[in-house]
VEXDREN-2710 file (C-alpha; in Angstrom, 1 decimal):
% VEXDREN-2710
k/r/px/py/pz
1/UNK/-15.9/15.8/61.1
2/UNK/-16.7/12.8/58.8
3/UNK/-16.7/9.5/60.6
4/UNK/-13.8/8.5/58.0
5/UNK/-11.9/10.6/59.7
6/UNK/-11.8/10.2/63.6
7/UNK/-8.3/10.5/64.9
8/UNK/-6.7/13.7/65.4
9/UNK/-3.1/14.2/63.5
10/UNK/-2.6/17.9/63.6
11/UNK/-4.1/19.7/66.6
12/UNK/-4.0/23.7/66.7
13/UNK/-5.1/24.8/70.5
14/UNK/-5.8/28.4/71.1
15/UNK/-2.9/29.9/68.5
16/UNK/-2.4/33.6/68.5
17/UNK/-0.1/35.2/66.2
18/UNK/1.2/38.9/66.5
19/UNK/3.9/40.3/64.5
20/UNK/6.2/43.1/65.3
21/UNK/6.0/46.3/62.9
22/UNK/7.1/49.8/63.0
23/UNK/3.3/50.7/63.8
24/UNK/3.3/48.6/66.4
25/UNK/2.1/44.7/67.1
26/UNK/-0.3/43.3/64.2
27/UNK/-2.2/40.6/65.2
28/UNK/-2.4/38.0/62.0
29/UNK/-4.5/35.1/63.8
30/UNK/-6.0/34.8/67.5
31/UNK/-8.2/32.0/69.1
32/UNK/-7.2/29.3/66.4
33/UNK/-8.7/26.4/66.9
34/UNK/-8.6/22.8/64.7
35/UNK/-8.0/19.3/64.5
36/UNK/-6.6/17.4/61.0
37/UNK/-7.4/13.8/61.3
38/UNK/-4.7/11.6/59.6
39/UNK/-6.1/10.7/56.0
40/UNK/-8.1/13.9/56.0
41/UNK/-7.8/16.5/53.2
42/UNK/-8.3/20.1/54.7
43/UNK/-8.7/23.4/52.6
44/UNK/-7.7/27.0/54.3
45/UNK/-10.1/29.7/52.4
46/UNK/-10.3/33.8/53.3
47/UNK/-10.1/36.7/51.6
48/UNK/-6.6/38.7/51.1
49/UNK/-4.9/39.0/54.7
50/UNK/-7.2/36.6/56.7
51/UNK/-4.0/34.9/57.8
52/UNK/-4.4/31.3/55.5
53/UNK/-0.6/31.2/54.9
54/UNK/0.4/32.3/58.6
55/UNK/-1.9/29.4/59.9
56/UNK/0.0/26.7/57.1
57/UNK/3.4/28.5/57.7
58/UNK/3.0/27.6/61.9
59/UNK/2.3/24.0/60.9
60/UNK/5.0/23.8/58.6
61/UNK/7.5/25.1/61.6
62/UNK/9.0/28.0/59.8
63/UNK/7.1/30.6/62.3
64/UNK/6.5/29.7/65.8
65/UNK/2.8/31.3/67.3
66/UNK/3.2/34.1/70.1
67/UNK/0.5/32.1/71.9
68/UNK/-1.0/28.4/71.9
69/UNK/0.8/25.1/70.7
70/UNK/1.1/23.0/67.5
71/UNK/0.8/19.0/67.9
72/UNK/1.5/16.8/64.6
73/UNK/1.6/13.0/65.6
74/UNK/1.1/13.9/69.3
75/UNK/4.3/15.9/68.9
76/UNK/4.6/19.7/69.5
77/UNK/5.6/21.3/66.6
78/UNK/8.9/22.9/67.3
79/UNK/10.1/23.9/63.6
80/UNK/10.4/22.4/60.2
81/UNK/10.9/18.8/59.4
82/UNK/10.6/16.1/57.1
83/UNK/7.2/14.7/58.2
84/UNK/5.9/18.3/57.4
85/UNK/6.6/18.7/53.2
86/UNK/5.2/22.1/51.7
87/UNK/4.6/23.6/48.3
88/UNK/4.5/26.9/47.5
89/UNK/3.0/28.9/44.9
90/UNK/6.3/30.1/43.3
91/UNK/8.3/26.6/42.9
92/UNK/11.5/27.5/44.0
93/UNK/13.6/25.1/41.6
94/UNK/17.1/25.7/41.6
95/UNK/17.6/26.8/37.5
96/UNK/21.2/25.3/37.0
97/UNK/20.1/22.0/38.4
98/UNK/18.1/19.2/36.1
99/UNK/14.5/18.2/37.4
100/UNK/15.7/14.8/38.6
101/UNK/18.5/16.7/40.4
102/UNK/16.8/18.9/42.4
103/UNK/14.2/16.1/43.7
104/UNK/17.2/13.8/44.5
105/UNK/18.8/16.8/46.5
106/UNK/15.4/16.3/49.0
107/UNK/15.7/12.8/48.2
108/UNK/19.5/12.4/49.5
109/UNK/18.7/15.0/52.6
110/UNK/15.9/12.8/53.7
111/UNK/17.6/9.0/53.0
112/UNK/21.2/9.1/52.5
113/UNK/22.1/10.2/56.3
114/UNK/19.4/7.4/57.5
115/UNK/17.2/8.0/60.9
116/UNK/18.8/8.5/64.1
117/UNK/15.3/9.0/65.7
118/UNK/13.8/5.4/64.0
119/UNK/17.5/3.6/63.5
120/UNK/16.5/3.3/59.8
121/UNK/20.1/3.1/58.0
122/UNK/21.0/5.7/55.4
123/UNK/20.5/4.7/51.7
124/UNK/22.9/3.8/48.7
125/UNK/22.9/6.2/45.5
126/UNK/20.9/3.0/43.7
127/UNK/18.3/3.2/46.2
128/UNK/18.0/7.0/46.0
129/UNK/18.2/7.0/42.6
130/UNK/15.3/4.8/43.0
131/UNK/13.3/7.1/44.8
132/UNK/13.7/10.3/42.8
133/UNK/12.6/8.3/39.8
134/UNK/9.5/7.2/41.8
135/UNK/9.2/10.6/42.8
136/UNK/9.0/12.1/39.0
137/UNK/6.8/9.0/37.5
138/UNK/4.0/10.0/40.5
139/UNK/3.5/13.1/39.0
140/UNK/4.3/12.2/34.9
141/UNK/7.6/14.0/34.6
142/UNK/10.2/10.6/33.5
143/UNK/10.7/12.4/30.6
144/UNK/11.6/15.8/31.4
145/UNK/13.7/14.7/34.0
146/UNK/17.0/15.5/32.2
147/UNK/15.1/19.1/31.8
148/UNK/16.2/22.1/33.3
149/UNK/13.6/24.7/35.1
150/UNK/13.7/27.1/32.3
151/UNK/13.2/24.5/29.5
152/UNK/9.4/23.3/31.1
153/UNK/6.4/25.2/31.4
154/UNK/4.9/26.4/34.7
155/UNK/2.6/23.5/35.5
156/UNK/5.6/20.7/35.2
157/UNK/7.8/23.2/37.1
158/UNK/4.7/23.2/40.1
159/UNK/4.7/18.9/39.2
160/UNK/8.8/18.5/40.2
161/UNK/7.7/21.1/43.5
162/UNK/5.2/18.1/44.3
163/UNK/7.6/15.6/43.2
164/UNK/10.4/17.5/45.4
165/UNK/7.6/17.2/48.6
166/UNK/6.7/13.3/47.6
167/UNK/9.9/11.7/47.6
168/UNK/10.5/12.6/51.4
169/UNK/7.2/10.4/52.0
170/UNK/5.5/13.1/54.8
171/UNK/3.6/12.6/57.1
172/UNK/1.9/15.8/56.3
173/UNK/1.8/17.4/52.8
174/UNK/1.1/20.9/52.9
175/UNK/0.3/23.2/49.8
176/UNK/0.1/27.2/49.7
177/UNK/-1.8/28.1/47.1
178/UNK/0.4/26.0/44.3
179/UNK/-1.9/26.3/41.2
180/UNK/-2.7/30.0/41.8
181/UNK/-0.5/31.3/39.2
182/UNK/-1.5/28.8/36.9
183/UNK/-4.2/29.1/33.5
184/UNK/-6.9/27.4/34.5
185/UNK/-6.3/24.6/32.1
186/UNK/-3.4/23.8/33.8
187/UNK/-4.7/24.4/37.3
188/UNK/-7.7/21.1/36.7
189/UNK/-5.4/19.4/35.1
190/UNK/-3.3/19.5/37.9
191/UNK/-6.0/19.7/40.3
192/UNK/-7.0/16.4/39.3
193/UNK/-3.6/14.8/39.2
194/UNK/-3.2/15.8/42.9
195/UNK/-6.3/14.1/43.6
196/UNK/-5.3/10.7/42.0
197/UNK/-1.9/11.1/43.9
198/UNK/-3.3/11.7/47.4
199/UNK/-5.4/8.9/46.7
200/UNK/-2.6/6.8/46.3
201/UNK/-0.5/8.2/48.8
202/UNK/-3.4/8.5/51.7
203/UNK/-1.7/11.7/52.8
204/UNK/-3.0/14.2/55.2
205/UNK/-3.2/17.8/53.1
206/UNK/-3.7/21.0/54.2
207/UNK/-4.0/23.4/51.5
208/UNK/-4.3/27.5/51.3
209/UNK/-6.8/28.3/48.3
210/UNK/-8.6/31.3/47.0
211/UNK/-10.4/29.6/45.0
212/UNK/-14.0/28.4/45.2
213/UNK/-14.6/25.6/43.4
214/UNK/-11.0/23.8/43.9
215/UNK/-11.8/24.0/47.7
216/UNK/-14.8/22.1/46.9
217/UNK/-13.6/19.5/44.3
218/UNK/-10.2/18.9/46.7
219/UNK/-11.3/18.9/50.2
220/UNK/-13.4/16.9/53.3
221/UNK/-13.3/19.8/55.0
222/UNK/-13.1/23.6/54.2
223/UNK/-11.7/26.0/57.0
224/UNK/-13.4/29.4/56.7
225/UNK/-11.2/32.6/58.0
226/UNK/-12.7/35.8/58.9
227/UNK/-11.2/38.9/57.8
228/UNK/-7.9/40.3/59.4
229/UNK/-6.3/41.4/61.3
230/UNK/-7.0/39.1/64.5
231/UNK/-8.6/36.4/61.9
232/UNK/-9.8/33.1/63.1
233/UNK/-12.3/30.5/62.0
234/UNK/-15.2/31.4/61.1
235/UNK/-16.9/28.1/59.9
236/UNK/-16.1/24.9/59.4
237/UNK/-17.9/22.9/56.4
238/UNK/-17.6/19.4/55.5
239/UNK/-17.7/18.1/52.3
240/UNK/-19.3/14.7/51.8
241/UNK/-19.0/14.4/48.3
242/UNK/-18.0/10.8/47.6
243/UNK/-14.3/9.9/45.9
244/UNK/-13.1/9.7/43.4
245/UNK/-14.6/13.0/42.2
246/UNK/-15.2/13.7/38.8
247/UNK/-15.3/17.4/37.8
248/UNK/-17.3/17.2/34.5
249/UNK/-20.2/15.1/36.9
250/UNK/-19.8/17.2/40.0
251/UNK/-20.1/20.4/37.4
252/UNK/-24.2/19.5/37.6
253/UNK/-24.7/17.9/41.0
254/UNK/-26.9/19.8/43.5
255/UNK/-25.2/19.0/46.6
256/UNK/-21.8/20.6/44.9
257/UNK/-23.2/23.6/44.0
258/UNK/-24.8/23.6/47.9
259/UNK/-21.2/23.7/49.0
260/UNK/-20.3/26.0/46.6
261/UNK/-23.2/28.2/47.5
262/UNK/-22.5/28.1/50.9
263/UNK/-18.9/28.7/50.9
264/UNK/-19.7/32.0/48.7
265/UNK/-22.2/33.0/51.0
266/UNK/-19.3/33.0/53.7
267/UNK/-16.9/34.6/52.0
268/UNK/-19.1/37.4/49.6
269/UNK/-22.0/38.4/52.5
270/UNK/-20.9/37.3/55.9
271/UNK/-16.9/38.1/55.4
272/UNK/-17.6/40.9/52.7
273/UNK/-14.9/43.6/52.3
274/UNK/-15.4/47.2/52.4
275/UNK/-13.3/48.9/49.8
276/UNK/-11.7/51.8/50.7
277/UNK/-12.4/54.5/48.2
278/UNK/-10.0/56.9/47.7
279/UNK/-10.2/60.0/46.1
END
């Protein structure tokens, strides 16, 4: 681990997880193993059914592991929570409401009840009104925020998701592949943006990729999975690439392209997959 990054925030010890089918158990992940620090931006890579998603969906708290224990902020992760945001691939907007409406719906969740656990008091409609316009000027959307879903394009509907995610301040942001159905365009566009904003933010990411070269650009640290079923890490690889990153520089630069290399090498000749032929 980089010595920016030294204490530990999310701590995964010896996490198993088996699902029930009507063939029998499947077992998704099994001697998982890793340590976040807090600051520290983390990409999960593998190939189709290495368990990437299972891994971010136990740190979110919407599965619990059959084996092993969660920590985040030396607390065991017992199920979702507001410290713990997450974006998904497919946005999940609700169409009938406006894109300021459906950030101030996490917004007023979050704030307007206030903090039993810290005593903080809940907050008036100005001051969540406040918030959700933050929120929407973080990731460029003030003017589309009388817009509903169907109006804006795929990319600002993935911007309100990380808007949505923002505005509840986490501890933790977590991201499941969120540019993956996007042209690629889009995706560095928004690629970059997310970059500027976890620069201002400081926020500890882990993200699910497939791809390559966003794992690179992103990340201090890219998580390697072996191929399921029982996946687990397979290698670790830091990324000491200094920030801010520039894609058009980095697109030339020998020690990006030795990550790159690398991480290919992983994932096309170690973790290759044997296709089935069928007749």
């Amino acid at each position: 681990m980089s010595d920016s990054f030294t204490t530990k925030y999310i701590e995964i010890q010896n996490v198993e997880q088996t699902f029930k089918t009507k063939k029998g158990p499947f077992c998704a992940l099994q001697n998982v193993n890793l340590t976040v620090a807090k600051g520290e931006f983390v990409a999960l890579i593998g190939h189709s059914g290495c368990g990437k998603s299972t891994l971010l969906n136990l740190i979110a708290g919407l599965a619990m592991p059959t084996q092993g224990s969660l920590i985040c902020a030396n607390r065991e992760i017992a199920g979702p929570g507001p410290d713990r945001a997450v974006v998904f691939q497919n946005h999940s907007l609700l169409p009938w409401l406006t894109c300021y409406e459906n950030v101030y719906l996490a917004v007023e969740r979050v704030f307007g009840a206030g903090d039993k656990t810290t005593g903080a008091p809940s907050e008036n409609k100005a001051q969540l009104k406040a918030r959700t316009d933050a929120a929407l000027a973080m990731v460029g959307l003030s003017g589309a925020a009388q817009k509903r879903p169907g109006e804006i394009s795929g990319g600002m509907k993935q911007r309100v998701g990380i808007a949505r995610a923002l505005c509840m301040e986490p501890k933790v942001l977590l991201l499941d592949e969120p540019f993956g159905a996007l042209d690629a365009l889009t995706r560095a566009k928004l690629q970059d943006e997310l970059l500027a904003i976890v620069a201002a933010t400081q926020s500890t990411v882990v993200m699910v990729t497939h791809d390559v070269d966003e794992a690179v650009l992103l990340s201090d640290r890219i998580v390697m999975m072996t191929n399921g079923p029982a996946a687990t890490i397979g290698e670790i690889l830091s990324v000491a690439l200094p920030r801010p990153r520039n894609r058009v520089e980095l697109a030339e630069c020998t020690t990006y392209l030795h990550y790159r290399k690398a991480v290919i090498d992983f994932l096309f000749t170690r973790q290759a997959h044997v296709e089935k032929m069928t007749a």
